[in-house]
Backbone as CSV, one residue per row, in Angstrom:
resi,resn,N_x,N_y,N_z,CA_x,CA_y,CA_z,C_x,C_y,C_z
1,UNK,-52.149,40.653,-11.538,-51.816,39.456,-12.318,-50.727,38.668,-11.589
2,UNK,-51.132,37.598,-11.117,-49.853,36.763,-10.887,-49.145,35.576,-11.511
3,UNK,-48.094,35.266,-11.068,-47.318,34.322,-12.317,-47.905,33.211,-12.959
4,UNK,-49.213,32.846,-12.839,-49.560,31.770,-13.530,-50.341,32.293,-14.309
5,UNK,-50.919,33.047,-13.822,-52.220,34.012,-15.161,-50.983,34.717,-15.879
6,UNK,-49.736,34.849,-15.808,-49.013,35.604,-17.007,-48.341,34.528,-17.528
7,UNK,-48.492,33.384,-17.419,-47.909,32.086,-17.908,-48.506,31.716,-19.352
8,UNK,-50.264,31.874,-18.698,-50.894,31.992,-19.591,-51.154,32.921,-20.643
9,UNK,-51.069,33.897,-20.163,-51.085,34.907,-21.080,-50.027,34.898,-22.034
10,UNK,-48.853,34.797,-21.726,-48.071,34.620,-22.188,-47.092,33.143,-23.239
11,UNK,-48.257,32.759,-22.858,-48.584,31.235,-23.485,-46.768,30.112,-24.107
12,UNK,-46.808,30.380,-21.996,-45.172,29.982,-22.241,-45.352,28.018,-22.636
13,UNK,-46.504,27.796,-22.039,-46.755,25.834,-22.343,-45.858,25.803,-23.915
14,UNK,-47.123,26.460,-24.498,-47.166,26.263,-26.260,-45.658,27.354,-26.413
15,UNK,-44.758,28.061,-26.004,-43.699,27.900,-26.390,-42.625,27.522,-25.934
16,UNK,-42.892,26.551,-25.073,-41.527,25.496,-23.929,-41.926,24.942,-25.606
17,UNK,-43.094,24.337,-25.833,-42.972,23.098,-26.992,-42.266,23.510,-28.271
18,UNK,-42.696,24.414,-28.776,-42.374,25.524,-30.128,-40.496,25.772,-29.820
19,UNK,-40.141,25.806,-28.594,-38.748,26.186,-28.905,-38.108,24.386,-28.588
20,UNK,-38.979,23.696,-28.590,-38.436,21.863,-28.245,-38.358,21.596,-30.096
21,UNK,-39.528,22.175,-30.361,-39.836,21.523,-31.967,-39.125,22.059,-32.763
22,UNK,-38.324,23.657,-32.631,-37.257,24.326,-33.449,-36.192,24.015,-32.927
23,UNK,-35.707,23.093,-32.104,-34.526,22.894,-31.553,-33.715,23.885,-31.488
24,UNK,-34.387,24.724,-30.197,-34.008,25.905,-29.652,-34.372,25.648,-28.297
25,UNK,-33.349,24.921,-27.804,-32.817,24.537,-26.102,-32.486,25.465,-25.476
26,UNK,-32.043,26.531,-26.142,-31.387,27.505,-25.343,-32.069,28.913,-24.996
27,UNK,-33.101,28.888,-25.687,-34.575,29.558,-25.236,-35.250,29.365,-24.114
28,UNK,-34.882,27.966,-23.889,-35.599,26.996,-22.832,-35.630,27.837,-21.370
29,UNK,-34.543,28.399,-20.666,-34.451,28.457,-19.647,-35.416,29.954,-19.538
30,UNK,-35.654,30.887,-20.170,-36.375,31.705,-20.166,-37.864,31.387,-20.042
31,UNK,-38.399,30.135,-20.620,-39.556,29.762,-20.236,-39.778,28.652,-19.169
32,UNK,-38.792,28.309,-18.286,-38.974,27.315,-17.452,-38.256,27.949,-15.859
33,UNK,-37.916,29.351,-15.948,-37.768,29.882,-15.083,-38.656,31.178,-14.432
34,UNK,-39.109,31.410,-13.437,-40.020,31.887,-13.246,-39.959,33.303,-13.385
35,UNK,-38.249,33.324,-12.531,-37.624,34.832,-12.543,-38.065,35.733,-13.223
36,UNK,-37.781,34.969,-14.775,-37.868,35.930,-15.393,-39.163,36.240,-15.916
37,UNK,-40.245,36.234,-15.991,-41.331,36.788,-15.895,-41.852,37.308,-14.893
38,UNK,-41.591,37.113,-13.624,-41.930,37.832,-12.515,-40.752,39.113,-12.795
39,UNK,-39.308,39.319,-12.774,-39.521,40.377,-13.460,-40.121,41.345,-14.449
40,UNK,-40.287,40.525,-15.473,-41.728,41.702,-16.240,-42.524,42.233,-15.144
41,UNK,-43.226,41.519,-14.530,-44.403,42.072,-14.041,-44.296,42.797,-12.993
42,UNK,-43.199,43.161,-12.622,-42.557,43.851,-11.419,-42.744,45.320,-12.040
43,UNK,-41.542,45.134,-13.339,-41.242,46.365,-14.282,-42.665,47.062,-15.049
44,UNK,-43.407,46.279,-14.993,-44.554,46.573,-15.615,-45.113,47.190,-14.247
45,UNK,-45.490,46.984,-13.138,-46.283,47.962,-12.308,-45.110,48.969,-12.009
46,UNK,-44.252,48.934,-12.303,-43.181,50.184,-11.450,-43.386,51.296,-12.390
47,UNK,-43.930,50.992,-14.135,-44.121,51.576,-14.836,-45.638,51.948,-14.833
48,UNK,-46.053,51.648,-14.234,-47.533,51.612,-13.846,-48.410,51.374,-15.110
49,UNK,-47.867,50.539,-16.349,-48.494,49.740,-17.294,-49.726,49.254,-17.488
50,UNK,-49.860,48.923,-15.793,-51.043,48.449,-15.490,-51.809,49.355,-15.127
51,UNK,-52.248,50.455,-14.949,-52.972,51.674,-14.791,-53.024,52.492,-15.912
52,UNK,-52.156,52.535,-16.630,-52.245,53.614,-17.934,-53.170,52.724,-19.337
53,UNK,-53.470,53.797,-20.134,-54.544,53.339,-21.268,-53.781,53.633,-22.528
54,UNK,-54.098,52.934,-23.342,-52.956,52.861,-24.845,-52.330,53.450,-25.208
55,UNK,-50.774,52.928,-24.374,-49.213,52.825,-24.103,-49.031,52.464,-25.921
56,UNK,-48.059,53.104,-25.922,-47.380,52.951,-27.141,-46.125,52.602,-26.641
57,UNK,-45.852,51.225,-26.645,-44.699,50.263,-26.085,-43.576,50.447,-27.064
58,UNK,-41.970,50.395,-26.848,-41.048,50.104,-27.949,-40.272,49.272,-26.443
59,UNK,-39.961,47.955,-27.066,-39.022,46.997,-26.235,-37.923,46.706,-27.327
60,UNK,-35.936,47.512,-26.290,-35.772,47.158,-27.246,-34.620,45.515,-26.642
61,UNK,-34.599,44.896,-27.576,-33.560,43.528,-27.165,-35.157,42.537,-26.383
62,UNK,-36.006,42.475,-26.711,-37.183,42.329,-26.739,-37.047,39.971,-25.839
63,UNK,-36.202,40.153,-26.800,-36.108,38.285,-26.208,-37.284,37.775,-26.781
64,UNK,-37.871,36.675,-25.991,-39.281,36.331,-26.061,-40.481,37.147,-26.225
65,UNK,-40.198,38.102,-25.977,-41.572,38.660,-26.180,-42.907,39.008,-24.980
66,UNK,-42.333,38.412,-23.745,-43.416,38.357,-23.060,-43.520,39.466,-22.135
67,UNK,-42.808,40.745,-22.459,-43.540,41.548,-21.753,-44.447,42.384,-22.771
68,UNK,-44.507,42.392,-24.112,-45.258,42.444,-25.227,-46.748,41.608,-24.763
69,UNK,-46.527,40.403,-24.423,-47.724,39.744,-24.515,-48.562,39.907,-23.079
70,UNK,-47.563,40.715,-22.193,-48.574,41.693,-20.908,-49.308,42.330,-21.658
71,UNK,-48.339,43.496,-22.226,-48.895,44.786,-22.728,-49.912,44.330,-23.372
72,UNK,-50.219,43.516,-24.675,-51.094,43.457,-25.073,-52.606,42.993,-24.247
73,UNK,-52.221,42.277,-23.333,-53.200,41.515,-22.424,-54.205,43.113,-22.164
74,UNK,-53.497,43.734,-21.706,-53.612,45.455,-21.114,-53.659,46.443,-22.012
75,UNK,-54.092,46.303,-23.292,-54.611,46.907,-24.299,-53.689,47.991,-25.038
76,UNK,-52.321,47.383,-24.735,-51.410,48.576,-25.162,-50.746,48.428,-26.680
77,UNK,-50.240,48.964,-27.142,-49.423,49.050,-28.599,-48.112,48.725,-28.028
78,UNK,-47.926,47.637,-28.854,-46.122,47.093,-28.673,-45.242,46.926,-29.707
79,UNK,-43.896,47.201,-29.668,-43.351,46.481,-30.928,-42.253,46.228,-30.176
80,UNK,-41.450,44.726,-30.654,-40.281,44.398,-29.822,-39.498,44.292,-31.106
81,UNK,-38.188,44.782,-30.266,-37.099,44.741,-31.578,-35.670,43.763,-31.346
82,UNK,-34.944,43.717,-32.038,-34.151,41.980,-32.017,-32.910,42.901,-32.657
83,UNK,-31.607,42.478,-32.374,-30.112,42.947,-32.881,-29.661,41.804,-33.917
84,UNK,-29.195,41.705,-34.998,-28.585,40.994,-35.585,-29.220,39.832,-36.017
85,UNK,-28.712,38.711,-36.408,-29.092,37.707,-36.609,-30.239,36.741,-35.737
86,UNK,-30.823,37.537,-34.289,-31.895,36.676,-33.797,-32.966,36.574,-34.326
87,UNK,-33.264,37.499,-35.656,-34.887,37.334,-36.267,-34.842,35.661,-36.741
88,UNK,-33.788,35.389,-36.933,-34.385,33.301,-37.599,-35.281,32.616,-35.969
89,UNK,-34.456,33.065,-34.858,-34.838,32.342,-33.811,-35.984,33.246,-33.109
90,UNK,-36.485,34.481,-33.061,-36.953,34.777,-32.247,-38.911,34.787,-33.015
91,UNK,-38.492,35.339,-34.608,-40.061,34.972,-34.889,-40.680,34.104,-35.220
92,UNK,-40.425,33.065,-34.996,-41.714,32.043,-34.549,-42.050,32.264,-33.275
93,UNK,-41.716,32.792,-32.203,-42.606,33.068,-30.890,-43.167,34.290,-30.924
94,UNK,-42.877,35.456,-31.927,-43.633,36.373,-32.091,-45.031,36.251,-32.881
95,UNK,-44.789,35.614,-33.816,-45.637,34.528,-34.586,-46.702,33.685,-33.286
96,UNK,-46.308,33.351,-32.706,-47.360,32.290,-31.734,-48.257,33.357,-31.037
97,UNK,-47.725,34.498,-30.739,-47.875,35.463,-29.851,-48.629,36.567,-30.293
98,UNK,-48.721,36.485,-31.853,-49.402,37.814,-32.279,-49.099,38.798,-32.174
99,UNK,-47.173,39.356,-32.133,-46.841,40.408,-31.823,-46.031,40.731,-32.712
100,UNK,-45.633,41.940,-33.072,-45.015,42.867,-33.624,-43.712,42.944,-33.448
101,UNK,-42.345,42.474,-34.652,-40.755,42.425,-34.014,-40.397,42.927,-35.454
102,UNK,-39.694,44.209,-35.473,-38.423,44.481,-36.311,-36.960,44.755,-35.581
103,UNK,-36.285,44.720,-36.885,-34.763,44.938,-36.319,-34.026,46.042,-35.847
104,UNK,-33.904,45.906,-34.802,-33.481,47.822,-33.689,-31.326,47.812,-33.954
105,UNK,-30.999,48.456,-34.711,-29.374,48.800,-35.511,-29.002,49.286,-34.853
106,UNK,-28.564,48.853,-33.551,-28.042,49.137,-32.447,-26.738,48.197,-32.621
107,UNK,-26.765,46.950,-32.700,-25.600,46.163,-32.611,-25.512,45.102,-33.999
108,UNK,-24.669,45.041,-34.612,-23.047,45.257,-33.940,-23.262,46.483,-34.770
109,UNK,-23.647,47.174,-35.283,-23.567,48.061,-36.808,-23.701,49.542,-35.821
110,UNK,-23.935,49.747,-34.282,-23.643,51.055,-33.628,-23.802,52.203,-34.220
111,UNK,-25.224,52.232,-34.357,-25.311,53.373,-35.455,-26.553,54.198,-34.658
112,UNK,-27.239,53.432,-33.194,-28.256,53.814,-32.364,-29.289,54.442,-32.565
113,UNK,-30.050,53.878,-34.321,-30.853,54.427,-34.498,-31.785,53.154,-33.825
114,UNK,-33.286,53.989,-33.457,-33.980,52.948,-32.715,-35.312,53.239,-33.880
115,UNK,-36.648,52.673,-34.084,-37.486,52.810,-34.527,-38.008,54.212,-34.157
116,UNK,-38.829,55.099,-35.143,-38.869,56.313,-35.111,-40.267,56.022,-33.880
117,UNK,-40.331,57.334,-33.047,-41.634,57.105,-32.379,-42.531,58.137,-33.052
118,UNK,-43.497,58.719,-32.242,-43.237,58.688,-30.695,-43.562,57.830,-30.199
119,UNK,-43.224,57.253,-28.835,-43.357,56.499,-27.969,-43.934,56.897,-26.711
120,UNK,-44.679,55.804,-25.572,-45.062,56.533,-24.905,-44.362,55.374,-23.482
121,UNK,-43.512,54.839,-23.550,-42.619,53.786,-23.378,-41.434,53.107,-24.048
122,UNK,-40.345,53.407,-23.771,-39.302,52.328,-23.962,-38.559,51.649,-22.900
123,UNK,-38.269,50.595,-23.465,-37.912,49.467,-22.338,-36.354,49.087,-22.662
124,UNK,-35.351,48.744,-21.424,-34.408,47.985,-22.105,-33.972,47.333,-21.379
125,UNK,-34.685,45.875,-20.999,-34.491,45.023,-19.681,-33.312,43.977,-19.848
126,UNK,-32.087,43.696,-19.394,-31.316,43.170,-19.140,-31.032,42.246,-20.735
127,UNK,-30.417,43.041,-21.948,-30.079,42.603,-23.283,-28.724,41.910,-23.054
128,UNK,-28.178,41.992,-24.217,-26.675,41.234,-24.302,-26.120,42.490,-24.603
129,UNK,-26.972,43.090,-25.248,-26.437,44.342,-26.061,-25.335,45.387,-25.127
130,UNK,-25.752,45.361,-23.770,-25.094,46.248,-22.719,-23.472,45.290,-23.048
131,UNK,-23.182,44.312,-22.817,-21.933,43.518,-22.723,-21.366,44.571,-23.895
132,UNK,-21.031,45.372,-24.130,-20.230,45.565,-25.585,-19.226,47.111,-25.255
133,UNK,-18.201,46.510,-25.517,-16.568,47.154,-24.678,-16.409,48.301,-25.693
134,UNK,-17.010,48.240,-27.203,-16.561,49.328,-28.454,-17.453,51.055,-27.656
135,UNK,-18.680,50.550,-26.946,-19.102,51.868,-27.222,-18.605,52.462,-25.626
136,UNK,-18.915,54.015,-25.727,-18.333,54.652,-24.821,-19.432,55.492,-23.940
137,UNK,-19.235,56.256,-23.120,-20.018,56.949,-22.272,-20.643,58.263,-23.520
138,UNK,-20.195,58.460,-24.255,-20.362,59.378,-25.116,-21.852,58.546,-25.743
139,UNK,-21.205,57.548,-26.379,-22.425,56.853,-26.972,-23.251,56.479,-26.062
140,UNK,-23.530,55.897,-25.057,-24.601,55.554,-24.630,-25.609,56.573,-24.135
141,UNK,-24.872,58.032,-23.984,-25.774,59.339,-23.624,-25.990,59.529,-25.009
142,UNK,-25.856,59.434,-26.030,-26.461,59.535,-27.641,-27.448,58.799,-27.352
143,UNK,-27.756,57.481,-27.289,-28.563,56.243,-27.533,-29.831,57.279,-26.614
144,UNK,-29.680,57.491,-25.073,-30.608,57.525,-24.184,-31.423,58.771,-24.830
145,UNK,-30.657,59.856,-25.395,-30.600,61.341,-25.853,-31.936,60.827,-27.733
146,UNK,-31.812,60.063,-27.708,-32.593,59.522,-28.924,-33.348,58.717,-28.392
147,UNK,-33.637,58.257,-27.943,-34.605,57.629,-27.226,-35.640,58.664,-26.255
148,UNK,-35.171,59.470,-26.041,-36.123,60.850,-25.140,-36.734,61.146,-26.158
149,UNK,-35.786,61.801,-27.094,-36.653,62.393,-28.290,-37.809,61.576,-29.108
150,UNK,-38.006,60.364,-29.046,-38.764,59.667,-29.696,-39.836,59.455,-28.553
151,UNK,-39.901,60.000,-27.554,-40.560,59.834,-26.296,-41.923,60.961,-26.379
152,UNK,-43.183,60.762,-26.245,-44.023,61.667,-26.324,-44.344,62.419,-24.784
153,UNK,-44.693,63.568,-24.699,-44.290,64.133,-22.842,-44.667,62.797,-21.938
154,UNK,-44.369,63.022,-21.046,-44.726,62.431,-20.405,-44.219,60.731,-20.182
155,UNK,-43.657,60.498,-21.435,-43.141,59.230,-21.842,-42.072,58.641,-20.620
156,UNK,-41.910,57.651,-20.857,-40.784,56.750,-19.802,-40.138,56.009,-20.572
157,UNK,-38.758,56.103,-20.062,-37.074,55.340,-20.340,-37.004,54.785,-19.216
158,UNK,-36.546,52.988,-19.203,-36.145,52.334,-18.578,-35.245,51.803,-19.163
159,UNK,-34.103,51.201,-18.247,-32.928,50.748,-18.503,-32.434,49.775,-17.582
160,UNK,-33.219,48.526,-17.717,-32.789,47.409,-16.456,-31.343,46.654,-17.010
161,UNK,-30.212,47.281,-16.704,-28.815,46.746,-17.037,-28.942,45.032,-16.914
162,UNK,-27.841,44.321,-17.556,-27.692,42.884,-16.972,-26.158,42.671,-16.378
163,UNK,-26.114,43.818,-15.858,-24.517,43.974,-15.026,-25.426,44.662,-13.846
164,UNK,-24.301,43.619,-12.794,-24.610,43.623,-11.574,-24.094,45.084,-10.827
165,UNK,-24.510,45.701,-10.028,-23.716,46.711,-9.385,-22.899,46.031,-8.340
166,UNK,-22.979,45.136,-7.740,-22.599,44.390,-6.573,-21.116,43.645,-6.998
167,UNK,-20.895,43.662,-8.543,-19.978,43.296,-9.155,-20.139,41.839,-8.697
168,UNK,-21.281,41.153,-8.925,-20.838,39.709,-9.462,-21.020,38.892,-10.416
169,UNK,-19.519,39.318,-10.881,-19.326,39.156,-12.479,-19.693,37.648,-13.056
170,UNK,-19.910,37.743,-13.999,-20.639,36.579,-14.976,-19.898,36.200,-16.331
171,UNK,-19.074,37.616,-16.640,-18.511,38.075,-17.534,-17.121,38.256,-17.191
172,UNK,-16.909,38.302,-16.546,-15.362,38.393,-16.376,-15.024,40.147,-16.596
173,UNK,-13.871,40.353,-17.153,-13.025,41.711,-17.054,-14.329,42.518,-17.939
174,UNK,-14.877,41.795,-19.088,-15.586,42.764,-20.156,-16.894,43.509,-19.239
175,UNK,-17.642,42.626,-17.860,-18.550,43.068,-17.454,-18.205,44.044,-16.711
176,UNK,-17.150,43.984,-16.024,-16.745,45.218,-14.622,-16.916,45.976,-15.893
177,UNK,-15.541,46.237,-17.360,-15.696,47.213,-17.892,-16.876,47.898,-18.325
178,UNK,-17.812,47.140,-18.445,-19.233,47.529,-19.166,-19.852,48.255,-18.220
179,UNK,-20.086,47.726,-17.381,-20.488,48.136,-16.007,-20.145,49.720,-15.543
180,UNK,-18.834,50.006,-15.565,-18.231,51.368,-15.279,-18.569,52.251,-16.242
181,UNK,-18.935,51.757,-17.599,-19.243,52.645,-18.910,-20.609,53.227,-18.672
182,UNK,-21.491,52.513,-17.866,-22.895,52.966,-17.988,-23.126,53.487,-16.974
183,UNK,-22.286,53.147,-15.769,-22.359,53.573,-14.284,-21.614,54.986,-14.703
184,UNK,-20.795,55.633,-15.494,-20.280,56.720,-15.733,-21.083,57.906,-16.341
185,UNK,-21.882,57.113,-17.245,-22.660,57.803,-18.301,-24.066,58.250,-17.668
186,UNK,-24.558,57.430,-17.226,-25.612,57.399,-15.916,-25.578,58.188,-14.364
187,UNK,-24.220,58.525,-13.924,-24.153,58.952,-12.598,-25.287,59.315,-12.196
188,UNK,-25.587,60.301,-12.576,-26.997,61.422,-12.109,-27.548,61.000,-11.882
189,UNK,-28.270,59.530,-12.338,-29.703,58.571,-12.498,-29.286,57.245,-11.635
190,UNK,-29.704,57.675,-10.584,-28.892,56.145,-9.389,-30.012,55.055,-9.436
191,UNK,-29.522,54.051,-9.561,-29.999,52.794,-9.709,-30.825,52.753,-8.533
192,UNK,-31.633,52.055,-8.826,-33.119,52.029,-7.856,-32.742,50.807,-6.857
193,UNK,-32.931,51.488,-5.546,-31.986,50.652,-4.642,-32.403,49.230,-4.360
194,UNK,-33.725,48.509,-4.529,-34.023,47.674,-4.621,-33.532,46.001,-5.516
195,UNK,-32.675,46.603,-6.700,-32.440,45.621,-7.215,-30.960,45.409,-7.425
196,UNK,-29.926,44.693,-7.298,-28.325,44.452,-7.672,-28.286,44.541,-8.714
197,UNK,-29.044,45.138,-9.906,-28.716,45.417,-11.247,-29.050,46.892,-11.413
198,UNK,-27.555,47.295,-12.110,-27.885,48.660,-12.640,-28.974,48.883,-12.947
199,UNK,-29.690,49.902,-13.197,-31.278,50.281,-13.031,-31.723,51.548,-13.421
200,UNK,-32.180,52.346,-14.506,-32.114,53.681,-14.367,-33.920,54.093,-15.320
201,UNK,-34.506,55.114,-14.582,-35.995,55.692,-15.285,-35.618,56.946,-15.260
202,UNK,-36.294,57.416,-16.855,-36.197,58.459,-17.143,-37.879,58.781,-17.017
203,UNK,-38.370,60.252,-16.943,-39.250,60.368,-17.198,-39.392,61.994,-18.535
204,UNK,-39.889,61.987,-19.457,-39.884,63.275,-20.429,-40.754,64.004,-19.931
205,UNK,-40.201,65.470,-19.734,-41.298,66.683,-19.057,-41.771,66.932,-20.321
């Protein structure tokens, strides 16, 4: 699949317009940049998404939706999940999309329960949710440690950070700190040398 057949698929036309007509500008750059869907589809063959047969998807910090609207292209089970107050803005494009979004009580309420699985995939590609200085190395090996368990054998944990390893901060003091919290909690699991963003796959024996 290349970026224009996932354009379509992903039926970013009809939601450049849908986030013009909700006066949601700030959606905008996610559908008018390419990046970021060519990442999906990167993460999607590294997961080999595209070879496996009905994936039971959990995306969580989900955004738009469009690596949902791969999966589905590819016959898989998805549900994307949203922190806090983005359900006003995010379902009407789940809505356009025909996909599946509840609320994952992860933030601010840190309580890391995620939707029960099993799963045969979870995703957690570059959220806001990582930016957050309250939780600790303790917690984020809880979060990952619950997330295995909801994992059926064989299942896969991804964790595409939105902190740079290269440290170029975006964020100022809160990102280095964030950064060291997951780079601590993570040691064992070295970021996949290919990309300047923290990076980590689990796989369940």
């Amino acid at each position: 699949m290349n970026i224009e057949q996932a354009k379509v698929i992903c039926r970013v036309p009809e939601q450049q317009k849908l986030a013009l007509d909700l006066n949601m500008q700030g959606w905008l750059k996610y559908l008018s940049e390419d990046q970021f869907l060519e990442e999906k589809l990167e993460l999607f063959k590294i997961l080999e998404l595209d070879k496996r047969k009905n994936q039971k998807i959990l995306d969580i910090g989900a955004g738009l939706g469009h690596f949902g609207s791969i999966s589905k292209h590819h016959g898989h089970s998805y549900l994307g999940t949203y922190f806090g107050r983005t359900d006003r803005e995010l379902r009407p494009f789940y809505q356009d999309a025909g996909l599946d979004l509840t609320e994952c009580k992860l933030f601010p309420n840190y309580d890391k329960t995620i939707p029960e699985g099993p799963w045969d995939c979870i995703i957690m590609i570059r959220t806001t949710f990582e930016l957050n200085a309250e939780w600790t190395v303790d917690d984020w090996k809880e979060l990952v440690d619950n997330c295995m368990k909801n994992l059926n054998p064989g299942g896969q944990l991804l964790i595409k950070s939105n902190l740079s390893v290269e440290r170029r901060s975006k964020y100022g003091k809160l990102e280095t700190q964030c950064q060291d919290i997951m780079l601590t909690a993570f040691s064992e699991k070295s970021p996949l040398p290919y990309w300047q963003w923290a990076t980590w796959h689990w796989i369940k024996e």
